[in-house]
C-alpha positions as CSV (number, residue, x, y, z in Angstrom):
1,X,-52.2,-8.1,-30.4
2,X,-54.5,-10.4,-29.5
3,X,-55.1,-10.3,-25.4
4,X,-54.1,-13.7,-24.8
5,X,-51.6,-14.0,-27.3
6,X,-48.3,-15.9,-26.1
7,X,-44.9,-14.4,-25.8
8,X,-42.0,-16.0,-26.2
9,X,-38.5,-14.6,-25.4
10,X,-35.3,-16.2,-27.6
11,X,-31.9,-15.9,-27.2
12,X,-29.8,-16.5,-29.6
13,X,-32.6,-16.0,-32.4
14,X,-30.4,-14.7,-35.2
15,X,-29.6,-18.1,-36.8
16,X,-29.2,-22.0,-35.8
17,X,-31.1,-23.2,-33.4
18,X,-32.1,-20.4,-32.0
19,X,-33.4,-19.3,-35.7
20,X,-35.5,-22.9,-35.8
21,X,-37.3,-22.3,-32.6
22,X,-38.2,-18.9,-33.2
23,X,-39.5,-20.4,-36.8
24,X,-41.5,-23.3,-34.6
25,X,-42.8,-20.9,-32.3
26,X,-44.0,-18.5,-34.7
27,X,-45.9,-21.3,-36.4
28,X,-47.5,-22.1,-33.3
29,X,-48.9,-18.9,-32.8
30,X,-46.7,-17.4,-30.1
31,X,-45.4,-13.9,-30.8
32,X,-41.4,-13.2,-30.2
33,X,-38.7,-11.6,-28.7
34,X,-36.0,-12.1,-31.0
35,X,-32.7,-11.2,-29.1
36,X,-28.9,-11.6,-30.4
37,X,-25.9,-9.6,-31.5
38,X,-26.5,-9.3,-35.0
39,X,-29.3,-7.0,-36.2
40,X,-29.3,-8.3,-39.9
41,X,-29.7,-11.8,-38.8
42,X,-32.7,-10.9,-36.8
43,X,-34.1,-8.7,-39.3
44,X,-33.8,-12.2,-41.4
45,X,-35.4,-14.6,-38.8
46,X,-38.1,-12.1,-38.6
47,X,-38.6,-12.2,-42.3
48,X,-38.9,-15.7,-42.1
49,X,-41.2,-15.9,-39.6
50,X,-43.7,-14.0,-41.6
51,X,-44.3,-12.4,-38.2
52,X,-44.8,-8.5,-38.0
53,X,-42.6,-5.6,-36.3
54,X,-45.4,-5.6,-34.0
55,X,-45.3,-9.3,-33.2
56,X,-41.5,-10.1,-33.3
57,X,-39.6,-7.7,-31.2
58,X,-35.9,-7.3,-32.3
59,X,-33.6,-6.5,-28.9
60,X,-30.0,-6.3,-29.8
61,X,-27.8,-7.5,-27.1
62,X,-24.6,-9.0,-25.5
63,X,-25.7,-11.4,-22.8
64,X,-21.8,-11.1,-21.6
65,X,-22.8,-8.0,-20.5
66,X,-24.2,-8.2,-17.1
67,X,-26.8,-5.4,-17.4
68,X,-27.9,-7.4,-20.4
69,X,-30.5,-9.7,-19.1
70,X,-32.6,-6.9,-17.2
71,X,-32.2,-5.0,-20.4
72,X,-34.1,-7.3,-22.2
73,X,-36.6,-8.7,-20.0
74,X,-37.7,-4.8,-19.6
75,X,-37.7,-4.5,-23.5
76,X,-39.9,-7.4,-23.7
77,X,-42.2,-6.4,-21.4
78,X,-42.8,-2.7,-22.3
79,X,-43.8,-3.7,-25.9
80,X,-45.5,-6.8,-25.3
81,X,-46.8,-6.6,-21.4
82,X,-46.2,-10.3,-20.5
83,X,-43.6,-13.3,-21.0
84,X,-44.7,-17.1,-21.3
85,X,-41.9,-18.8,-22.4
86,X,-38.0,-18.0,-22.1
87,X,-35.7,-20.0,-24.4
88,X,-32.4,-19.5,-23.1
89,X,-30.4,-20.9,-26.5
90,X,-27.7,-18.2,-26.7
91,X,-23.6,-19.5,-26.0
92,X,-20.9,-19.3,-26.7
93,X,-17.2,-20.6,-27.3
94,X,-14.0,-20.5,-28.9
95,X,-11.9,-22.4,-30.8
96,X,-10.6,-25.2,-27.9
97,X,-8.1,-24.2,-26.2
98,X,-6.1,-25.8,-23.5
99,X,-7.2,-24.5,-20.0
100,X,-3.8,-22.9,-19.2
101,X,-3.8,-20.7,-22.4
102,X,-7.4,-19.8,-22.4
103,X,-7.7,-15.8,-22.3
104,X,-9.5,-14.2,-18.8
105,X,-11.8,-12.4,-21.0
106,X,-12.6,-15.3,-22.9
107,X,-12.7,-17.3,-19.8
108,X,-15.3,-14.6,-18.2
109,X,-17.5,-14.7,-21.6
110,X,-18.0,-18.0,-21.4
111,X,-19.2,-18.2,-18.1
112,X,-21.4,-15.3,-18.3
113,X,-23.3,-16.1,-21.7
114,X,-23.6,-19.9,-21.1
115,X,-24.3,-19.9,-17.3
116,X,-25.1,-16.2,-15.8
117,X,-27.2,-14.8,-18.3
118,X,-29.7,-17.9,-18.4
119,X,-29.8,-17.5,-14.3
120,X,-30.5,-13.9,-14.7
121,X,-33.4,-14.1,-17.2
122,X,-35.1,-17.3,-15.8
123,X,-34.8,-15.8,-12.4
124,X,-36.5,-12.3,-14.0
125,X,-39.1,-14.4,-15.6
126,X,-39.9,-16.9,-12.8
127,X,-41.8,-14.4,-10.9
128,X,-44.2,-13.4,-13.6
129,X,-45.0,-17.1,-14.6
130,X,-45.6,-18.4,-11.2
131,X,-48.1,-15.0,-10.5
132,X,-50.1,-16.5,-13.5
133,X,-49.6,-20.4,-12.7
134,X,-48.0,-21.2,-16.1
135,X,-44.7,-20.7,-18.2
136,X,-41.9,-22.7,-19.4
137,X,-38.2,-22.5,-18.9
138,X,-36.1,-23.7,-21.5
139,X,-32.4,-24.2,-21.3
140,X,-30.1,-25.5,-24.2
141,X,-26.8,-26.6,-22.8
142,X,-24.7,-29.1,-24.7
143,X,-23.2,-32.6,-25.1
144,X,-20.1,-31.1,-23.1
145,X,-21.3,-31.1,-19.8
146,X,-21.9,-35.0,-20.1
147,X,-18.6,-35.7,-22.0
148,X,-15.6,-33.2,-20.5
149,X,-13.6,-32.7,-23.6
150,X,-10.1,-31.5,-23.4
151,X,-9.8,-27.7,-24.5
152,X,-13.2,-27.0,-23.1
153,X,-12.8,-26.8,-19.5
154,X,-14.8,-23.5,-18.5
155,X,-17.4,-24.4,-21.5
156,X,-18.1,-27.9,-20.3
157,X,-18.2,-26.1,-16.5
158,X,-20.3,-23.7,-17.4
159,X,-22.8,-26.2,-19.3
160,X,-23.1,-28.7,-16.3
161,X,-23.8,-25.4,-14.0
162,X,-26.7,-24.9,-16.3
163,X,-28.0,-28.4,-15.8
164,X,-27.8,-28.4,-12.6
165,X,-29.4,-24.9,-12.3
166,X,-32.4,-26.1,-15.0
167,X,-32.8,-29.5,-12.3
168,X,-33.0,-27.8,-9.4
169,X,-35.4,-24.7,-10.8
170,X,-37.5,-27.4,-11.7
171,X,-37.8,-29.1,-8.0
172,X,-38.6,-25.2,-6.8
173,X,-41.3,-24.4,-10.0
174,X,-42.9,-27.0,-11.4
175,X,-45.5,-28.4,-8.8
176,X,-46.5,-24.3,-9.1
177,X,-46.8,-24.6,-13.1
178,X,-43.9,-23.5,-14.0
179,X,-41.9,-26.5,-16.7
180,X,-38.4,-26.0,-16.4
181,X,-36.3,-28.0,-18.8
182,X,-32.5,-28.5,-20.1
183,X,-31.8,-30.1,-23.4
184,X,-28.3,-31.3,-23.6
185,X,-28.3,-32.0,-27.9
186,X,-24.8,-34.1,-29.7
187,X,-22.6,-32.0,-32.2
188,X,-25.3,-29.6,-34.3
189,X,-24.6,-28.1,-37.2
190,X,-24.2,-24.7,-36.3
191,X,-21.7,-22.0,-37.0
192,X,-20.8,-22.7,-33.2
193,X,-18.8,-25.6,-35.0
194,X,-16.1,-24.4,-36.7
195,X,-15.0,-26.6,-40.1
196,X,-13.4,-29.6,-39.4
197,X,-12.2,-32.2,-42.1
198,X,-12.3,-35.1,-39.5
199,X,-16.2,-34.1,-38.3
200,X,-18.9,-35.6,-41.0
201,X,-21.2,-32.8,-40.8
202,X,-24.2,-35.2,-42.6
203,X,-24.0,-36.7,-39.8
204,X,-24.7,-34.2,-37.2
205,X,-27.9,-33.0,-35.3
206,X,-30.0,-30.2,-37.3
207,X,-31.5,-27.5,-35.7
208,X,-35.0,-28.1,-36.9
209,X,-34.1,-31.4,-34.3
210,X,-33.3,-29.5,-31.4
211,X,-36.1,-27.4,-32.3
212,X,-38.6,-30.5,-32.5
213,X,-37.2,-31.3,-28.8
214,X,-38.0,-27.5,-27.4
215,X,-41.5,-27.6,-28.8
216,X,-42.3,-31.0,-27.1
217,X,-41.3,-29.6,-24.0
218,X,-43.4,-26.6,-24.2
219,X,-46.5,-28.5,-25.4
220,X,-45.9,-31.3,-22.8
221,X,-49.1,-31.6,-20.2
222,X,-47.9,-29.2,-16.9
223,X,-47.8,-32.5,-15.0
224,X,-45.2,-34.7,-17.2
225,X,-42.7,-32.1,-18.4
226,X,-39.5,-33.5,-19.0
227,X,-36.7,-31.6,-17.0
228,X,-34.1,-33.2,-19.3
229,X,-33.8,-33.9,-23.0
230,X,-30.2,-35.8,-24.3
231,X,-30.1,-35.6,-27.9
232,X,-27.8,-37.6,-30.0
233,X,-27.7,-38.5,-33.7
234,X,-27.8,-41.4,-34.8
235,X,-24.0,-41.1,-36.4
236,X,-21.2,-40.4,-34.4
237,X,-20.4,-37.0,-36.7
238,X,-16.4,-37.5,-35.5
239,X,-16.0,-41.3,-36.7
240,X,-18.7,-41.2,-39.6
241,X,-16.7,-40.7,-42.8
């Protein structure tokens, strides 16, 4: 490995959107840490990649586990030595379901992948960023914490604690050049989006756009990094058909 080759840490990496950064990054020379549930879905983004084992670390891990985050911040530095940019993508949700029926295990789950476990890695990455002057933060939350839907009460909460969180990290790291940023991207078609007859999926966000969005952020100047990016297609995917 080169000595001032990039690292990049991605949650989430096994497909989606967190597959189409890993794919941008890796074109853009940064080597990975590719972290998720599923080992075969790695093992595929890696493929993709074109990366080696030696430059795309697979970490298998549940961020609702609260140990989680520390375990794979230490992974990535053992093999690698050094983290540059943390892509929090990972989340999670199910089905919606009315607030008052909604499982405590599910509840907790929610709240720890979308909210704790991106507090936990940014704050174990912060530190080695701001030593070296330089990193980037990037958070993916989602069109929920802007429009409150019904059935996704502790999601949407969880999703506007993240923007605040990604605002408010920013106003502490970036005049110290650290870029801390939250992009908030429409419906995406994901496998986070169950089928839906009444949802035109052609008219959904791709990956490969929220993707785009990450990138700009992480190749924007240190002075004009954009804390927040709303992304929205150009459809609405619910009254498109």
């Amino acid at each position: 490995m080169a000595q001032e080759e990039k690292i990049a840490i991605v949650t989430g990496a096994g497909r989606g959107i967190g597959r189409a950064i890993s794919l941008s990054l890796a074109r853009a020379g940064y080597a990975l840490c590719l972290a998720a549930r599923s080992f075969e879905e790695l093992v595929e983004t890696r493929n993709l990649s074109g990366l080696p084992p030696k430059r795309a670390l697979i970490v298998l891990v549940d961020l609702a586990d609260p140990e989680a985050p520390a375990d794979l911040f230490e992974a990535t530095l053992a093999h690698f030595g050094r983290v540059d940019i943390l892509v929090n993508n990972a989340g999670w949700a199910p089905a919606r379901t009315p607030l008052v029926k909604t499982p405590p295990d599910d509840r907790d789950r929610m709240i720890a992948v979308n909210l704790r476990a991106p507090i936990a890695l940014a704050q174990l990455a912060a530190p080695h960023m701001l030593r070296r002057g330089n990193g980037v933060i990037v958070n993916v939350a989602s069109q929920a914490a802007r429009t409150h839907p019904a059935g996704e009460a502790i999601y949407a909460a969880a999703k506007v604690g993240l923007v605040a969180f990604t605002h408010a990290a920013f106003a502490e790291l970036c005049a110290q050049g650290v870029k801390t940023s939250v992009i908030i991207p429409g419906l995406t078609d994901t496998a986070l989006i169950p089928p839906n007859k009444r949802l035109d999926r052609s008219a959904m966000l791709r990956p490969d756009d929220v993707a785009r969005a990450i990138m700009s952020v992480i190749e924007s100047p240190p002075e004009a990094c954009p804390v927040e990016i709303v992304l929205a297609p150009s459809r609405d995917p619910m009254s498109a058909r």
